[in-house]
C-alpha positions as CSV (number, residue, x, y, z in Angstrom):
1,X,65.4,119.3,108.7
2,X,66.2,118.5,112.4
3,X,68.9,116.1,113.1
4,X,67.4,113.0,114.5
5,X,65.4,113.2,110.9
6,X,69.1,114.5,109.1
7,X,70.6,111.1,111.0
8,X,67.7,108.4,110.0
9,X,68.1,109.3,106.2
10,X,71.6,109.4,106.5
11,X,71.7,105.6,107.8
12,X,68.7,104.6,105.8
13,X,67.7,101.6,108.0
14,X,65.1,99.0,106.1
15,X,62.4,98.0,107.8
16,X,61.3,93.6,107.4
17,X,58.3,92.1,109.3
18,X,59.5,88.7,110.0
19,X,56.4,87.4,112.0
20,X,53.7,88.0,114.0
21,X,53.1,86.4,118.1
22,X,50.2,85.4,119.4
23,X,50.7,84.0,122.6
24,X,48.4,82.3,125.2
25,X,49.4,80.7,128.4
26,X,53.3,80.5,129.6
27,X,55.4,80.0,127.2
28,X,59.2,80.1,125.8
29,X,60.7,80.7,122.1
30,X,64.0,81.3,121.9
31,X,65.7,83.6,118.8
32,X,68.9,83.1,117.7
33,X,71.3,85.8,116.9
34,X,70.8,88.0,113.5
35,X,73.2,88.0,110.6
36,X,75.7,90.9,110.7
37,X,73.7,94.3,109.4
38,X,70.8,93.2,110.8
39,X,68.8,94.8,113.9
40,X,66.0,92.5,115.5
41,X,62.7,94.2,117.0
42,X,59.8,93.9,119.0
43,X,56.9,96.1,119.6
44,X,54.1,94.4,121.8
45,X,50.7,95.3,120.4
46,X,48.9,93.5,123.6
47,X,49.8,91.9,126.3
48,X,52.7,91.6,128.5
49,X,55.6,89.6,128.8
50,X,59.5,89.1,130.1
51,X,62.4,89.4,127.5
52,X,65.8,87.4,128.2
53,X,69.2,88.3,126.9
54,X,72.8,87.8,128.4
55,X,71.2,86.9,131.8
56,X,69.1,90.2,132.3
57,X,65.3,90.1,132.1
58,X,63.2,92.8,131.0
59,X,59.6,93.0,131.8
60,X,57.6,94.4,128.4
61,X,54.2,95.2,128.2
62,X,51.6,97.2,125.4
63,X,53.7,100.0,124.1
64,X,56.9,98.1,124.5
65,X,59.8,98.4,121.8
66,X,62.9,96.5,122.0
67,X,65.5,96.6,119.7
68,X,68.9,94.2,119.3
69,X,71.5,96.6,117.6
70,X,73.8,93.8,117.6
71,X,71.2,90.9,116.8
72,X,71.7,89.0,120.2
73,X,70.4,85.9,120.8
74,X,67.5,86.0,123.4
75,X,64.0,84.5,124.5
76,X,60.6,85.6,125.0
77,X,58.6,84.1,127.6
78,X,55.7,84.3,130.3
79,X,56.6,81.1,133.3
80,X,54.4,79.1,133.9
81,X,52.7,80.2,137.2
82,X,53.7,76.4,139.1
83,X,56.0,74.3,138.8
84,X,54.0,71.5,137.1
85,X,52.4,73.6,134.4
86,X,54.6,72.7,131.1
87,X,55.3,75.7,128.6
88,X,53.0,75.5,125.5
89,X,54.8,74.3,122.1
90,X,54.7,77.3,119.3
91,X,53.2,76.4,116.6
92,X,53.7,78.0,112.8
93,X,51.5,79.0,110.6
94,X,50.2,82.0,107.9
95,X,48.0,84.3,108.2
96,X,48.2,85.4,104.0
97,X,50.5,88.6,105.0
98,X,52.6,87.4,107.6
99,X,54.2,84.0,109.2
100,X,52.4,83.4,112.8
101,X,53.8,81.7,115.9
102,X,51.3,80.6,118.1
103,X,50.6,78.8,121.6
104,X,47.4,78.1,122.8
105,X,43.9,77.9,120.7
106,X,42.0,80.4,122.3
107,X,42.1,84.3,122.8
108,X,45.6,85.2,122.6
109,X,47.3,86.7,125.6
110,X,50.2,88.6,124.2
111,X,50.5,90.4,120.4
112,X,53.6,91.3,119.2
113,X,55.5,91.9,116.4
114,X,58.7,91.1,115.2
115,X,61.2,91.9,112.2
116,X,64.4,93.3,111.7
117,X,65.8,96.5,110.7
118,X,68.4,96.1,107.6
119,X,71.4,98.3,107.2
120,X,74.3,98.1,104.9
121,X,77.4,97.4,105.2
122,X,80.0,100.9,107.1
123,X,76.4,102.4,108.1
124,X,77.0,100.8,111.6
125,X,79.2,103.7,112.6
126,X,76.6,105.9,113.3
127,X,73.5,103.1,113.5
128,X,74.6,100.8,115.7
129,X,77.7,101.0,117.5
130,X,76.9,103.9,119.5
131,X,73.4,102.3,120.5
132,X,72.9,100.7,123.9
133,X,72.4,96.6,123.9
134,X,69.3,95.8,124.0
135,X,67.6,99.5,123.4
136,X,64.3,99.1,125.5
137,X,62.2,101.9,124.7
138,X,58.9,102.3,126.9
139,X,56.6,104.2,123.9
140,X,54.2,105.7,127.2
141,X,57.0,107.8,128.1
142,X,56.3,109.8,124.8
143,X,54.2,113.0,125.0
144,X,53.0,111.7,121.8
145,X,51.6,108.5,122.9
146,X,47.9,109.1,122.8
147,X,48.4,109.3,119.4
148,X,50.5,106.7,118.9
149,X,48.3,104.3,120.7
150,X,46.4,104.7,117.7
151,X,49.2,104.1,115.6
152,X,49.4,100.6,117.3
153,X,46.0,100.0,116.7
154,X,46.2,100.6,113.3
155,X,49.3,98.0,113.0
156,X,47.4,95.5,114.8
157,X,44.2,95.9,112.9
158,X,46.5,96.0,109.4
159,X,48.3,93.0,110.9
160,X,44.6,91.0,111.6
161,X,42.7,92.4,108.6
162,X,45.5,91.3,106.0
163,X,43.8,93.9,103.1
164,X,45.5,94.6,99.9
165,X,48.4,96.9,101.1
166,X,48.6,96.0,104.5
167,X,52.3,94.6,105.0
168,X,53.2,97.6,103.2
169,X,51.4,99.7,105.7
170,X,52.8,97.7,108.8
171,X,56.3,97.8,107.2
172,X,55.9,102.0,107.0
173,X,54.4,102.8,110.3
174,X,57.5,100.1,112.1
175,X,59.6,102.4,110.6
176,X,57.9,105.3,112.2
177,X,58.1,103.4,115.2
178,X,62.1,103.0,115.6
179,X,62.1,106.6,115.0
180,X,59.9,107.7,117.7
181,X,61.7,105.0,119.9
182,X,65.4,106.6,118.9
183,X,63.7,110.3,120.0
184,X,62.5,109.1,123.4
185,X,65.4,107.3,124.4
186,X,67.7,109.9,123.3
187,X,65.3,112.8,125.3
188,X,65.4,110.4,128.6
189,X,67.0,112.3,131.8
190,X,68.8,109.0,132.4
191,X,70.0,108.4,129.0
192,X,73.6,107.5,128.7
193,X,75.9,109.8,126.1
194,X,75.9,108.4,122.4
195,X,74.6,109.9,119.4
196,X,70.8,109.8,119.9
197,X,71.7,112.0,123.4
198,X,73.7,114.4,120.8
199,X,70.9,114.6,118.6
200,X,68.5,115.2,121.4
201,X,70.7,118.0,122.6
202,X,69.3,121.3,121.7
203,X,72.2,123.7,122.4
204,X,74.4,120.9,119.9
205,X,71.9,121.0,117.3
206,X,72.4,123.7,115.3
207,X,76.5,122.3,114.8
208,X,75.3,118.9,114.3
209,X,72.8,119.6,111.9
210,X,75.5,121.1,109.9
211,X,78.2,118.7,110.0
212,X,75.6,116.8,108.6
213,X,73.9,118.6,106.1
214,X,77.2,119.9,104.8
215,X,80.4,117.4,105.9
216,X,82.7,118.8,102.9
217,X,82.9,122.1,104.5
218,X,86.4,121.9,106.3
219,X,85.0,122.7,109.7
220,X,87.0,124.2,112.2
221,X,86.1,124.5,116.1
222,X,85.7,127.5,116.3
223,X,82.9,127.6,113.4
224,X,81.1,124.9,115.3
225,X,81.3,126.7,118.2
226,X,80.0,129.4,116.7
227,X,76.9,127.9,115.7
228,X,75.6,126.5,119.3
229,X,77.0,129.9,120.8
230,X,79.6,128.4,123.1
231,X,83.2,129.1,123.4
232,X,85.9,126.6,122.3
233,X,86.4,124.7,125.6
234,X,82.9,124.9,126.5
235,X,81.8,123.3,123.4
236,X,84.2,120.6,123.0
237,X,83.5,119.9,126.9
238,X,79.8,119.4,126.3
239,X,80.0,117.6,122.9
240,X,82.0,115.2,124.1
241,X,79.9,114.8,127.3
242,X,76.7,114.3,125.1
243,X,78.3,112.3,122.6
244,X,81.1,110.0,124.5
245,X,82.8,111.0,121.4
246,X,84.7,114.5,120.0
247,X,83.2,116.4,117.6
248,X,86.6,115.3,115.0
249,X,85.4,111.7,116.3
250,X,81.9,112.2,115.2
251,X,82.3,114.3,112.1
252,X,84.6,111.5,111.1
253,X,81.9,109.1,111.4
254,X,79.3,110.9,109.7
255,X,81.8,111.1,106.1
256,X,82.9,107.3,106.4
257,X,78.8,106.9,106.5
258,X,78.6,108.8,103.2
259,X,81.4,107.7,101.6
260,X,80.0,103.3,102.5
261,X,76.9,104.8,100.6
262,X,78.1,106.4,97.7
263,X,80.4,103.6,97.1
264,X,77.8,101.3,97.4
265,X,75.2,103.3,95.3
266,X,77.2,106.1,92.9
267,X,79.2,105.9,89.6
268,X,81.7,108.2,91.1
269,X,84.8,107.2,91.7
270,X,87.3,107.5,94.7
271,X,88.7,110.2,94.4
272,X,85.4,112.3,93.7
273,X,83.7,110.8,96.7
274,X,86.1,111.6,98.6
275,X,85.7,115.2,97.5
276,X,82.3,115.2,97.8
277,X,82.5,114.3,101.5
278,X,85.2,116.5,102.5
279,X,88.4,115.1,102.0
280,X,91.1,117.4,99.8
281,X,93.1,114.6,97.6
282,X,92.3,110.5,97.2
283,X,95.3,109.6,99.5
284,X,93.7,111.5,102.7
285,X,90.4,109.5,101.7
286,X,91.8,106.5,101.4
287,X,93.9,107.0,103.9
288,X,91.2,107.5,106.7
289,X,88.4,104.9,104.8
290,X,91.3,102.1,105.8
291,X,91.9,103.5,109.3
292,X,88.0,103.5,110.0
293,X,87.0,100.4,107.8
294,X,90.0,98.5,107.7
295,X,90.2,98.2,104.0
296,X,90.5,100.6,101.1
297,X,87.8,102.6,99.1
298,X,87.5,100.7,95.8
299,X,88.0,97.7,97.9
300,X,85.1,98.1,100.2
301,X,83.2,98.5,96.7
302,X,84.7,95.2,95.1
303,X,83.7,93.1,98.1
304,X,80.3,94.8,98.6
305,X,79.4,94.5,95.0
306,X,77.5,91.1,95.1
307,X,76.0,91.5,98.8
308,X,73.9,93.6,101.3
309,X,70.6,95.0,101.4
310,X,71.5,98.2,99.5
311,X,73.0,97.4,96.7
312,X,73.1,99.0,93.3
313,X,73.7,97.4,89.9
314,X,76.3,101.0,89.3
315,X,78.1,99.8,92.4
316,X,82.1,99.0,90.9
């Protein structure tokens, strides 16, 4: 398994359709910022229109996915083309598989739609925090995207026809989508470092496959090096170049990742996760779970117990 597809099972994002937008004329709906552990999206399915957030405007048009990896407050909108032209009121409605908000009566202008990616609680270290703030992902720029033109289609016609199955089928195919959108922005020349540049980076892959295939192993530098055929300084130069992180940093990440889930999912207890993940006695666990998390192990898994989209009626 590569390691964009190694990474995406690891954080096990949840995909939610909130909505669906069918816009005519200018317009302006604001959205306020998400809970914590939730990642807002947009993909337009037709249409074109100008995204607001934190002062900067982003123009999006067919093919356009933009993600909110912190949940930030912003607006869509098309202005009104004079000054005396008022911005048409959304309206709400149903369409009997997903809530609609709608200006205008006639043909709408701009398609889009919107949900949220769910994550639980300490999957944020590899998810989110390394993301940029909106992530605006052009889909064109994908070699893939004659095909996945027809991928759009098919969301929109699910999305219109509303037959037995269809959310489900929308709901599958958006997650699809942020994967393909977390593989092009992480294969873009301009892209800055983070972990979807590390996972794009084919020299890296080999060692970061493995780190998260196997993250007991007590891995060594030299080991990792070893696997992407580099020496010592070279490697660490260029992971930390690709990944504005060290490979310690990263490798770090990657067990506190494991360890949020198996707390939240397993029966085992502290001291065998901590095992399991790579960590030689409870206190070393515990001792780095409070450094990265700020709490302790079978605290995490007290307060997590009753909340968060991944729960588990084992979780203790």
């Amino acid at each position: 398994m590569d390691a964009l597809s190694q990474f995406i099972q690891l954080t096990r994002p949840q995909a939610s359709l909130d909505l669906r937008c069918l816009f005519q004329g200018p317009f302006s709906v604001p959205h306020d910022a998400a809970p914590e552990g939730q990642v807002l999206f947009h993909l337009v399915l037709a249409g074109s229109c100008l995204m607001e957030s934190g002062g900067r405007t982003f123009p999006l048009r067919e093919g356009d996915f933009i993600l909110f990896p912190r949940g930030h407050a912003h607006t869509l909108q098309v202005p009104a083309r004079t000054a005396n032209t008022p911005d048409r009121k959304a309206r709400g409605g149903h369409n009997g598989m997903l809530p609609l908000r709608q200006t205008g009566r006639g043909a709408a202008e701009v398609d889009l739609l919107c949900g949220r990616f769910v994550h639980g609680p300490g999957s944020t270290t590899l998810l989110v925090r390394t993301l940029p703030d909106p992530l605006h992902v052009s889909l064109r720029e994908s070699a893939a995207f004659p095909a996945l033109q027809a991928v759009i289609e098919l969301m929109r016609q699910e999305a219109g026809a509303r037959a037995p199955g269809a959310l489900a089928i929308v709901t599958s195919l958006s997650q699809a989508l942020l994967t393909l959108a977390l593989r092009v922005h992480g294969q873009r020349q301009d892209a800055a470092p983070g972990t979807l540049t590390l996972l794009s980076d084919a020299r890296l892959g080999p060692s970061v496959q493995a780190m998260l295939t196997t993250p007991e192993r007590a891995w060594t530098l030299d080991a990792l090096a070893e696997l992407a055929a580099m020496s010592r300084a070279t490697y660490a130069r260029h992971f930390k170049a690709r990944a504005a992180m060290t490979m310690w940093e990263f490798l770090t990440r990657v067990r506190m990742t494991l360890a949020c889930n198996h707390l939240l999912h397993g029966q085992d207890n502290v001291g065998e996760i901590g095992e399991r993940i790579g960590y030689r006695s409870e206190a070393a666990f515990g001792k780095a779970f409070k450094q990265h998390l700020g709490t302790t192990p079978a605290r995490y898994r007290r307060s997590n117990s009753t909340s968060g989209p991944h729960l588990d009626s084992r979780s203790r």
